[in-house]
C-alpha positions as CSV (number, residue, x, y, z in Angstrom):
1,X,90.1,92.6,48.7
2,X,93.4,91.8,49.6
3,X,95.2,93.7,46.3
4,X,93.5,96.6,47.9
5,X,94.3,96.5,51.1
6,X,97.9,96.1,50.1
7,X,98.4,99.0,47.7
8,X,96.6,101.4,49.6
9,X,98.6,100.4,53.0
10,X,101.8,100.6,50.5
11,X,101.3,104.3,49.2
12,X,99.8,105.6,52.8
13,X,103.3,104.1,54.1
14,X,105.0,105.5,51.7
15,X,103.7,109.2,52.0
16,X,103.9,108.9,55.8
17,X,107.7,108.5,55.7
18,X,109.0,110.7,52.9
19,X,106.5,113.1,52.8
20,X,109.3,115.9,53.6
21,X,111.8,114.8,51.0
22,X,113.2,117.3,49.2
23,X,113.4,116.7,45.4
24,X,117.5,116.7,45.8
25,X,119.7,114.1,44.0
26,X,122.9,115.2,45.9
27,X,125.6,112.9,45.7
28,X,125.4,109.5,47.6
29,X,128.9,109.7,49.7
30,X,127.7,109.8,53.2
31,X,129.0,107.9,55.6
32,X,127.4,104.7,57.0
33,X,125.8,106.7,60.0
34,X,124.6,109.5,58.6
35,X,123.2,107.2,55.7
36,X,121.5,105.2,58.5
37,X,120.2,109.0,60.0
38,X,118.6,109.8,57.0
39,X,117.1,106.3,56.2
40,X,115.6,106.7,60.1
41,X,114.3,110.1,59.3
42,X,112.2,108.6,56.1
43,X,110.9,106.1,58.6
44,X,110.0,108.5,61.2
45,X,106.6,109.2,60.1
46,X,105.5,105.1,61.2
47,X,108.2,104.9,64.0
48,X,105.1,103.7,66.4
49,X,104.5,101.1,63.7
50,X,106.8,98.5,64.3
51,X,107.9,96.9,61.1
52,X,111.1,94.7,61.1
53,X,112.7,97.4,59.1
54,X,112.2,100.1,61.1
55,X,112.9,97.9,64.2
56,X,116.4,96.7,62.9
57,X,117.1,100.3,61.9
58,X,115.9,102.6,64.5
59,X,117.2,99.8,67.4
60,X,120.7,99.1,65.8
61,X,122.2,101.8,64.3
62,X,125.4,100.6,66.0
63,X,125.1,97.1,65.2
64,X,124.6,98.1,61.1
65,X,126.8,101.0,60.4
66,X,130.0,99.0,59.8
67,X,128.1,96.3,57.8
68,X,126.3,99.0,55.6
69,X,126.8,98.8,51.9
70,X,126.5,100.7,48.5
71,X,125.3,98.7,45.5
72,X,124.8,99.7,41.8
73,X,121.1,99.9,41.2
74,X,119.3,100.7,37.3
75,X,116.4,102.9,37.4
76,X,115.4,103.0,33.6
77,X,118.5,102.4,32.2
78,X,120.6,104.8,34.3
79,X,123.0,103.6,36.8
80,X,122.3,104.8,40.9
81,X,124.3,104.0,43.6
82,X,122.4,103.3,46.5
83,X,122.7,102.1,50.4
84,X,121.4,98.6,51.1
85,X,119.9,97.1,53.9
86,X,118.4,93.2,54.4
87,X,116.1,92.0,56.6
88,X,114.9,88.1,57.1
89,X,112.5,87.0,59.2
90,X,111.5,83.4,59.6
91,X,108.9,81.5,62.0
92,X,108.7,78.1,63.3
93,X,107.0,75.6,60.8
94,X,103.4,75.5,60.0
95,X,103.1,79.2,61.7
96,X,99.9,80.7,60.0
97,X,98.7,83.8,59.0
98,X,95.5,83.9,60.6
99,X,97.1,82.7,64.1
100,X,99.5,85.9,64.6
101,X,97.2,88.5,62.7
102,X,93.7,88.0,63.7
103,X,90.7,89.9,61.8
104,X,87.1,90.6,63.8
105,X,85.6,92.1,61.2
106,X,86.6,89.8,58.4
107,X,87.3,86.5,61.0
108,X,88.7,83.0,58.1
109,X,87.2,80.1,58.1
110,X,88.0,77.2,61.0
111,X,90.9,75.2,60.1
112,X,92.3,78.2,57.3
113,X,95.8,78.2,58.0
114,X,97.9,80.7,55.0
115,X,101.7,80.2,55.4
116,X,103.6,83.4,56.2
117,X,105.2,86.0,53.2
118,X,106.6,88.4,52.7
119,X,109.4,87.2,55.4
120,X,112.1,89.5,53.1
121,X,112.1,92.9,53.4
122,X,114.9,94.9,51.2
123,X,115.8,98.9,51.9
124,X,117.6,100.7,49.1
125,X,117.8,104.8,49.6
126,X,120.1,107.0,48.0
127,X,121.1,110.4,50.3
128,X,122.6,113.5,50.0
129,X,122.3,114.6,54.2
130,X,121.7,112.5,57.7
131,X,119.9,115.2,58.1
132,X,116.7,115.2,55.4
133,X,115.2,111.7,54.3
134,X,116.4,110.1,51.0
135,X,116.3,111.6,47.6
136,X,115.1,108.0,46.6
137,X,114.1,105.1,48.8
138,X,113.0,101.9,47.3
139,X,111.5,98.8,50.1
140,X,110.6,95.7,48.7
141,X,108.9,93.1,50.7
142,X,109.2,89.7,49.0
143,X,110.4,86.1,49.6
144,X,112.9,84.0,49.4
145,X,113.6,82.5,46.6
146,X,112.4,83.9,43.4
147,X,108.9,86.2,44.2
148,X,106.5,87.6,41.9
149,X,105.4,91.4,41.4
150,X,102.2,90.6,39.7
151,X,99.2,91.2,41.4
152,X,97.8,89.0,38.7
153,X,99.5,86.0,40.4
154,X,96.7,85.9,43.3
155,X,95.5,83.9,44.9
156,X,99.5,83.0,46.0
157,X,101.2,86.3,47.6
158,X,102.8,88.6,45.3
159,X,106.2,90.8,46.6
160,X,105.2,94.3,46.9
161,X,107.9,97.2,46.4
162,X,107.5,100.9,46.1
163,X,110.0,104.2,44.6
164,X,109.9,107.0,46.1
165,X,111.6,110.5,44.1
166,X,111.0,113.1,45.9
167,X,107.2,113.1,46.6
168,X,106.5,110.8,43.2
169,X,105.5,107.3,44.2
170,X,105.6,104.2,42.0
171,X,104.0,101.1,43.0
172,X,104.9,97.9,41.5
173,X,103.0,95.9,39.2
174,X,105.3,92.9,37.7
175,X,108.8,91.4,37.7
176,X,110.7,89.1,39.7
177,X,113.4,89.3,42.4
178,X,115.3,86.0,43.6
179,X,116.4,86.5,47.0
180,X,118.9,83.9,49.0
181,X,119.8,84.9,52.3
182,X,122.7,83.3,54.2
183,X,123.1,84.0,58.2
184,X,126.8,84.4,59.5
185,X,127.8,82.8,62.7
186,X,127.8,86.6,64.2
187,X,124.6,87.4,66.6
188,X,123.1,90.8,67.4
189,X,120.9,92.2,69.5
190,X,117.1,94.4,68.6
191,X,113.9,94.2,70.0
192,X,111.3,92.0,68.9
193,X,108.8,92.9,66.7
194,X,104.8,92.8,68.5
195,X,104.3,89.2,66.9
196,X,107.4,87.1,68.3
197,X,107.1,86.3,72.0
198,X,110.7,85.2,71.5
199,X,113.4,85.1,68.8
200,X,117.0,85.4,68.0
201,X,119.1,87.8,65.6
202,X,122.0,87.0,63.4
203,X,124.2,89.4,60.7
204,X,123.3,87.5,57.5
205,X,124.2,87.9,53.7
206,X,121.4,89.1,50.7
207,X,122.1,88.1,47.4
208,X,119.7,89.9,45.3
209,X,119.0,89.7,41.4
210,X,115.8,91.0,39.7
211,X,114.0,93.5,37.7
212,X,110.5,95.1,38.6
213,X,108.3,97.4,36.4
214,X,106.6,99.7,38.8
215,X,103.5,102.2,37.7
216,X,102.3,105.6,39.1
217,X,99.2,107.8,38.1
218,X,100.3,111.3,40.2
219,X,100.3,114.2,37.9
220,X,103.7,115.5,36.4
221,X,105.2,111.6,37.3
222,X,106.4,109.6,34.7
223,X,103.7,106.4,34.2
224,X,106.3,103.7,34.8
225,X,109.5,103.1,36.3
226,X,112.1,99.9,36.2
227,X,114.5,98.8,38.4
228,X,117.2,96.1,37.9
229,X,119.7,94.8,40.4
230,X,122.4,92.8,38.5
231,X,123.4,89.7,41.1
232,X,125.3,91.8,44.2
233,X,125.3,91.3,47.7
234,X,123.5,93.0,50.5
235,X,124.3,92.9,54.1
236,X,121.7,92.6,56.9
237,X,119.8,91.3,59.7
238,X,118.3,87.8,60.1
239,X,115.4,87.5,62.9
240,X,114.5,84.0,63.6
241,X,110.9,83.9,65.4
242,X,111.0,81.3,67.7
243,X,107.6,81.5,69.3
244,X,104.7,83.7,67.8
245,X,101.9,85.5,69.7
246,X,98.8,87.1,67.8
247,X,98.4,90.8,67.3
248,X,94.8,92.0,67.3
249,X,96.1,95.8,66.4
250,X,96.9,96.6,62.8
251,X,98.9,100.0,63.9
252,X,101.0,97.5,66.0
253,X,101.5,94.9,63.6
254,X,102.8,97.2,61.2
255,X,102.2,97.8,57.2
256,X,105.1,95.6,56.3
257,X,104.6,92.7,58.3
258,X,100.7,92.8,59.5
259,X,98.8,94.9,57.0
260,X,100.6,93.9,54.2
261,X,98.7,90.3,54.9
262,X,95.3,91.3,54.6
């Protein structure tokens, strides 16, 4: 049940935010805020969903613009240059699942305690304009360390990433990404997410390395796509959750953090 509920949450999310990208692949030399304007107009469409993405995004434009990068991205076999973005989030040990996202209808066991995933979320989008969405947009949601894109892999938590071209949508289906993430002694300021009563927010450091094969059945779409990052560096946000509170709404716990878990 959970596979389900995780690709259909992915490609609804996806639709939702770049349902009025243009099929453009303009060049890539905006500058940090209009890349960060575009990015924010892709997310638009789940805005009243707070995910840590769109959170860090939407609340810190100021804070990200001089940290954002470009890194060299493969998308079968061709070379893209692409923005980056980073998001950590972390909780206080033996934080589970079932305590911050509640289910009624499907309520687990007494004593069930899954460990939070998922706790890296990666933004890559290529733009031509801070005023249309991204020509391309890839967001992974994974974990540190080295995750796995096989659904197969069950029951442990697969990552989950989708490519978006346009309106074409890929989904994926297997790889790995290895993920380290390093926080800088520099602090910054966004709001919360629904699920942290309290927490703090440092600049950190993404090194990223990984290939993922994704798959799409829409009409006129290639089948399959792959994406490699060589090893490169990403610059982001690190939100340390220091006290959790349960969520009983899935629109506010967000597809990336809260629906992705069920």
């Amino acid at each position: 049940m959970r596979i389900q509920r995780i690709s259909g949450v992915i490609a609804c999310t996806a639709l939702l935010s770049l349902a009025a990208c243009a099929d453009s692949t303009g060049p890539n030399n905006l500058d940090a805020n209009s890349a960060l304007q575009s990015l924010r107009l892709a997310l638009g469409g789940i805005t009243d969903i707070e995910t840590p993405g769109v959170a860090a995004v939407n609340a810190s434009l100021g804070v990200i613009s001089p940290l954002l990068d470009q890194i060299n991205v493969t998308v079968d076999g061709k070379s893209q240059t692409m923005f980056g973005l980073g998001v950590r989030e972390s909780y206080p040990d033996g934080t589970c699942e079932e305590t911050i996202f509640p289910d009624p209808e499907f309520p687990s066991p007494p004593g069930q305690c899954t460990p939070m995933s998922l706790g890296v979320i990666l933004l890559l989008w290529q733009s031509h304009s801070a005023t249309a969405p991204p020509d391309r947009l890839m967001l992974i949601g994974a974990d540190e360390g080295t995750a796995n894109f096989d659904f197969g892999s069950l029951p442990s938590v697969p990552g989950v990433a989708f490519y978006i071209e346009g309106t074409n949508l890929w989904i994926s289906t297997s790889g790995t990404l290895t993920s380290h993430v390093a926080a800088s002694g520099s602090t910054c300021t966004i709001p919360p997410p629904p699920y942290a009563k309290s927490a703090t927010c440092t600049l950190a450091t993404f090194n990223e390395q990984g290939t993922i094969t994704l798959e799409s059945d829409a009409p006129g779409a290639s089948a399959h796509k792959t994406l490699s990052i060589a090893p490169q560096t990403v610059d982001g946000l690190w939100l340390a959750i220091t006290e959790v509170q349960p969520v009983t709404s899935l629109r506010a716990a967000a597809p990336l953090r809260g629906l992705l878990r069920f």
